[in-house]
C-alpha positions as CSV (number, residue, x, y, z in Angstrom):
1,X,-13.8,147.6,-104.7
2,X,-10.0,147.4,-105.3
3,X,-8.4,144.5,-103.9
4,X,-4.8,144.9,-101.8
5,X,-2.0,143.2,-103.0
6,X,1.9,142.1,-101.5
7,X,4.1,144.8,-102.6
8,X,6.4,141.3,-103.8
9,X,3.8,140.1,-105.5
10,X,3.2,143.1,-107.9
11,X,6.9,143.5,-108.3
12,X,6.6,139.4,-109.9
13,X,3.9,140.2,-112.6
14,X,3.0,143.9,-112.7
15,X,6.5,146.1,-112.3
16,X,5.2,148.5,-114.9
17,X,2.4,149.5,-112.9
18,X,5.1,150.6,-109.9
19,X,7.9,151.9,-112.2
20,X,11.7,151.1,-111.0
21,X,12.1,153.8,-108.1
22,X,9.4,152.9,-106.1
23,X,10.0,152.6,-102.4
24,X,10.2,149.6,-100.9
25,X,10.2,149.4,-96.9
26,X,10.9,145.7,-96.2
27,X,13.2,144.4,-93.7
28,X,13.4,148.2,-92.6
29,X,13.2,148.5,-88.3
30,X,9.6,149.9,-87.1
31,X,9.3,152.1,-84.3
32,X,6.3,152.9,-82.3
33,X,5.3,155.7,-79.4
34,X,8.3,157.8,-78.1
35,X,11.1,156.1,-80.7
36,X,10.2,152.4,-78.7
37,X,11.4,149.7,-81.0
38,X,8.6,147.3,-81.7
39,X,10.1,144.9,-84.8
40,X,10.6,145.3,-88.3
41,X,8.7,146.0,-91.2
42,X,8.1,142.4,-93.5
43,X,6.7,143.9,-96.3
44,X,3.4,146.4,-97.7
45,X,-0.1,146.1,-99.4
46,X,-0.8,148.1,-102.5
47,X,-3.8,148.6,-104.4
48,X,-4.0,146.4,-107.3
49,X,-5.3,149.1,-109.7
50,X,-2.7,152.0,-109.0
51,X,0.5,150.0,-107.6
52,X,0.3,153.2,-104.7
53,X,1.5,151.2,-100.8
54,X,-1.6,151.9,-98.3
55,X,-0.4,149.3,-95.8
56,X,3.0,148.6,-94.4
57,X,3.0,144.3,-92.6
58,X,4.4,145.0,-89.0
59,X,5.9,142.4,-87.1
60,X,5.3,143.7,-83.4
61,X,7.8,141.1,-82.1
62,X,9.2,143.6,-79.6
63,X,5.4,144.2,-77.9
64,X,4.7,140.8,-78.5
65,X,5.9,137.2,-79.0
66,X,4.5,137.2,-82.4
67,X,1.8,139.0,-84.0
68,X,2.2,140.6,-87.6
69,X,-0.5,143.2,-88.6
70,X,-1.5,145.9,-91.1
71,X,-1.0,149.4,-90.5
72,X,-2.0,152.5,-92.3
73,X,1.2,153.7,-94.4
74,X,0.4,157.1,-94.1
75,X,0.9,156.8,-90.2
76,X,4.8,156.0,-91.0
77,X,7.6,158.4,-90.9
78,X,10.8,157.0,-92.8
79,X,14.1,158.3,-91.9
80,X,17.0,156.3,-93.7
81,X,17.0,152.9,-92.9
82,X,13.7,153.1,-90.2
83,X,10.4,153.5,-90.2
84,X,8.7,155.6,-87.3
85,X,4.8,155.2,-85.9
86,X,5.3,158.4,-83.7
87,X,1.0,157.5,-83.0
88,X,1.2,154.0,-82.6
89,X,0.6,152.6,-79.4
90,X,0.6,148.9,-78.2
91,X,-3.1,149.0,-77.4
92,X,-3.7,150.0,-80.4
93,X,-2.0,146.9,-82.3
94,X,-3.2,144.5,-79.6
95,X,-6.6,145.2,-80.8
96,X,-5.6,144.7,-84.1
97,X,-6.6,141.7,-86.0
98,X,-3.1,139.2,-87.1
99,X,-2.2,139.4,-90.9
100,X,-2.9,136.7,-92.5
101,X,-0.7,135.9,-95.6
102,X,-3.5,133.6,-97.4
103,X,-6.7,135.6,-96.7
104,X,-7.7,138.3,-99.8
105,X,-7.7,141.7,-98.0
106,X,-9.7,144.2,-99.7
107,X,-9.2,148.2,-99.0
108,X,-12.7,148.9,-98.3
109,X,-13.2,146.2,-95.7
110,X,-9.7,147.0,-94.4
111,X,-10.5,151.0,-94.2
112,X,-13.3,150.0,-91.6
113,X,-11.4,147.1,-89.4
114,X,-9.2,150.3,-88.8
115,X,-11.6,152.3,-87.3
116,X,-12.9,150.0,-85.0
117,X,-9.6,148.7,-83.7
118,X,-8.0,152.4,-83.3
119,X,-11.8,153.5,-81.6
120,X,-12.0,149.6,-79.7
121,X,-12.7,150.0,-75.6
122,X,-9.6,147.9,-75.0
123,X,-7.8,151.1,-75.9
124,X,-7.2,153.3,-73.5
125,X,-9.2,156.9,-73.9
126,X,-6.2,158.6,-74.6
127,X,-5.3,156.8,-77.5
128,X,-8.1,156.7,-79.1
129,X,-8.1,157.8,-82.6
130,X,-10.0,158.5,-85.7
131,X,-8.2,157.7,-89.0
132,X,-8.2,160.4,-91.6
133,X,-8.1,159.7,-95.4
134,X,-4.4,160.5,-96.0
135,X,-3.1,158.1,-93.2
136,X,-3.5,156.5,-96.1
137,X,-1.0,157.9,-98.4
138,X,2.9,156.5,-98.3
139,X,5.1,158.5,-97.3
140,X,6.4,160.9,-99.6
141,X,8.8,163.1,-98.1
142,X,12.1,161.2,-98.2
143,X,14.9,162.7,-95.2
144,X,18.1,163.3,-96.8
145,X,20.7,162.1,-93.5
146,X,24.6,162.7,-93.6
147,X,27.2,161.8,-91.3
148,X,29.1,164.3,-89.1
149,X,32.1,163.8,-87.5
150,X,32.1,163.7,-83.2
151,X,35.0,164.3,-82.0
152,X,35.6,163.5,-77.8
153,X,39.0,163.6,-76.0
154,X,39.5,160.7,-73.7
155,X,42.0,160.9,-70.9
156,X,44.4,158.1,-71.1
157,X,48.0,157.3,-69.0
158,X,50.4,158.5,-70.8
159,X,53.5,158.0,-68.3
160,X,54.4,157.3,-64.8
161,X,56.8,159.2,-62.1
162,X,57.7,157.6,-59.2
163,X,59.7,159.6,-56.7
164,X,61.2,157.4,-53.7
165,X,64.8,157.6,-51.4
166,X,67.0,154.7,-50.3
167,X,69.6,154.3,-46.9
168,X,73.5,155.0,-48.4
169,X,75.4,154.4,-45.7
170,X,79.2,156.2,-45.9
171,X,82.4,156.4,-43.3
172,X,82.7,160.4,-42.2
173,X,86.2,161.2,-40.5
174,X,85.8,163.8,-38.3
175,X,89.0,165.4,-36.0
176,X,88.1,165.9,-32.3
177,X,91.2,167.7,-30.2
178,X,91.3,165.7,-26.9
179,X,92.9,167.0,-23.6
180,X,94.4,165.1,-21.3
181,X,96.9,165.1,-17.9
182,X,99.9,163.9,-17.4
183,X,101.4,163.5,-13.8
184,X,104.8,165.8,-13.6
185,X,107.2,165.0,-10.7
186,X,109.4,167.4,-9.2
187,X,112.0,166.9,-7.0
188,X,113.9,169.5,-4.5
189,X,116.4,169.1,-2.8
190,X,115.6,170.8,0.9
191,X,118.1,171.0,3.6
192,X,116.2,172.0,6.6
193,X,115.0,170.4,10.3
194,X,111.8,169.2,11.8
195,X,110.6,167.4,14.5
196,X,109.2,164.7,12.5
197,X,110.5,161.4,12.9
198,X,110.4,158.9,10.8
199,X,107.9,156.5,10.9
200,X,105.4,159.0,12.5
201,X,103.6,159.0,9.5
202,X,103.1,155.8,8.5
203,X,105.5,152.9,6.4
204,X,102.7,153.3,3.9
205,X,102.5,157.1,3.3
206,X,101.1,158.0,-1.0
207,X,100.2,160.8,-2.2
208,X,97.4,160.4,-5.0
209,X,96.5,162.8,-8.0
210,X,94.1,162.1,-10.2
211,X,95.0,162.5,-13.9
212,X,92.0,163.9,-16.3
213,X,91.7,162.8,-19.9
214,X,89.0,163.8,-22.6
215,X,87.7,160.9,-24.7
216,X,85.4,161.7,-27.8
217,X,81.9,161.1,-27.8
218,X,80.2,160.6,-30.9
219,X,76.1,160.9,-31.5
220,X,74.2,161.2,-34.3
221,X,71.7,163.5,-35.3
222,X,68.9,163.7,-38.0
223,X,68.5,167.1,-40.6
224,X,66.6,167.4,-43.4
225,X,69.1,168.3,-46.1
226,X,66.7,168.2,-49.1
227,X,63.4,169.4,-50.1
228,X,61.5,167.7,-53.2
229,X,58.5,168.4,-54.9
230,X,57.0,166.7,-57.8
231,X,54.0,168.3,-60.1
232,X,53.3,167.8,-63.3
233,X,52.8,170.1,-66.7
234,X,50.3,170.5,-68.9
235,X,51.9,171.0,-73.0
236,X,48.7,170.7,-75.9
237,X,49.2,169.3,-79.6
238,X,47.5,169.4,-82.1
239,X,46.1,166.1,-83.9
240,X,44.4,165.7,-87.3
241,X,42.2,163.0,-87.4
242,X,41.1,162.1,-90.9
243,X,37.8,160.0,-91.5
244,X,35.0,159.3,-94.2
245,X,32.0,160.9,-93.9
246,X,28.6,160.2,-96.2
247,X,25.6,162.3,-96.9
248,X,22.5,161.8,-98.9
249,X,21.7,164.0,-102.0
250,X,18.1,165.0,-103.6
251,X,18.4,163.9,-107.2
252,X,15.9,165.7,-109.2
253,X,14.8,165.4,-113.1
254,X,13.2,168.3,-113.9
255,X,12.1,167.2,-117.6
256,X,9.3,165.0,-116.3
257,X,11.1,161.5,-116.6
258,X,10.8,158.7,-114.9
259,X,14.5,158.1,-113.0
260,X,15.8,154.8,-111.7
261,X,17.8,154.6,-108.4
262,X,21.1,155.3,-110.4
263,X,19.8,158.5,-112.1
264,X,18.9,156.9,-115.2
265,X,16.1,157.8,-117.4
266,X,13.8,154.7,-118.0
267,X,12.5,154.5,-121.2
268,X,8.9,152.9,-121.5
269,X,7.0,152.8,-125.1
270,X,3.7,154.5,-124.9
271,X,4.0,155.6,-120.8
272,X,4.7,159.6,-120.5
273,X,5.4,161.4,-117.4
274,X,1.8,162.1,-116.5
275,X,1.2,158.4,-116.8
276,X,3.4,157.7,-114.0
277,X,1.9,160.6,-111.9
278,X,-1.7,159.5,-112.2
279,X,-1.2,155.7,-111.3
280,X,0.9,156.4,-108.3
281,X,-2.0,159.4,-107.6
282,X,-0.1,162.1,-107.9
């Protein structure tokens, strides 16, 4: 019965047995049902005989306060920098059992605490699951990501018009032609007689004419003089934005070697290709 053993621990006292490219998912964030963030992944268990990861340690701080457990690798999905459990529901790791970092954990016995917490009646019906052989397995296909450039337009105040109108207040001269009378006295001398005598009429006898004059009157009267409109343009330009972009490459020995994370071929005395293959059961 092959015992499981802390993926750290093997790297300490047997990194021949995992090679220098092995994949390592600690510290990486773990995602459960529908991409919900449930913690981060604190380490893996790997056989003791073959070096190959069949556990991944979750810490489900996000479902709960604290509780770290084991769950199948083969149930993982790793894009870049996270691991998603597209299956993995909180019932399920509620039932269960906490890792414990001190107790001996042994495949076989783990292989059947699996079944019985993803099959326990706590779990709802619909998430009820039987684990197959290869959930098993560590992941093996590796997504190559790159970054693309998003490019949004955001509308921003670029300038400000202000249109308003002040009082000026200015002395017009404007010529009016006034009319206006005069009194003209004429005087003829008459030689003629009448029965009048004087005094009949009165000591105090006038004559009165009015004299007309014009005299300016001046009002004032509002017109619109001026019409103003203000609207605005539209003029494009054209900007280049420059910025750094990464992608991922495959790198790929075809000779059978075994590669290190740089690209270079590791040399181990007595260990051939198919060595390498067999112990991580490929």
């Amino acid at each position: 019965m092959s015992q499981l053993i802390r993926l750290k621990d093997i790297q300490a006292t047997h990194r021949d047995l995992i090679g220098d490219d092995y994949y390592d998912p600690t510290h990486k964030t773990a995602y459960g049902v529908n991409e919900e963030k449930i913690g981060k992944i604190e380490g893996a268990l790997v056989e003791d005989t073959t070096g190959r990861i069949r556990y991944l340690i979750v810490d489900a701080g996000g479902w709960f306060s604290s509780k770290e457990v084991l769950v199948p690798a083969g149930l993982a999905r790793i894009v870049g920098d996270d691991v998603f459990f597209d299956s993995l529901t909180k019932s399920q790791v509620e039932a269960m059992e906490e890792y414990d970092h001190d107790y001996q954990y042994s495949y076989k016995e783990q292989y059947e605490k699996d079944r019985q917490a993803f099959t326990a009646d706590t779990v709802p019906a619909a998430e009820r699951m039987d684990i197959e052989d290869h959930a098993y397995d560590a992941p093996n296909t590796l997504e190559l990501l790159e970054e693309r450039l998003t490019v949004n337009k955001d509308r921003i105040v670029a300038g400000l018009v202000k249109v308003g109108k002040h009082v000026i207040t200015e002395e017009r001269n404007v010529d009016v032609e006034l009319e206006e009378e005069h009194a003209n006295i004429q005087r003829t001398n008459v030689d003629r007689p009448t029965d009048r005598r004087i005094g009949d009429g009165g000591v105090d006898d006038t004559v009165e004419v009015q004299l007309e004059a014009e005299r300016a009157r001046v009002g004032k009267e509002t017109y619109v003089s001026e019409e103003v409109s203000v609207g605005k343009t539209a003029e494009r330009h054209t900007e280049t934005i420059v910025e750094t972009i990464q992608r991922e490459e495959l790198d790929v020995d075809r000779d059978g070697n075994v590669v290190d994370r740089e690209g270079n071929i590791v040399d181990h005395d007595g260990i051939t290709a198919e060595d390498v293959r067999r112990a991580r059961g490929m």
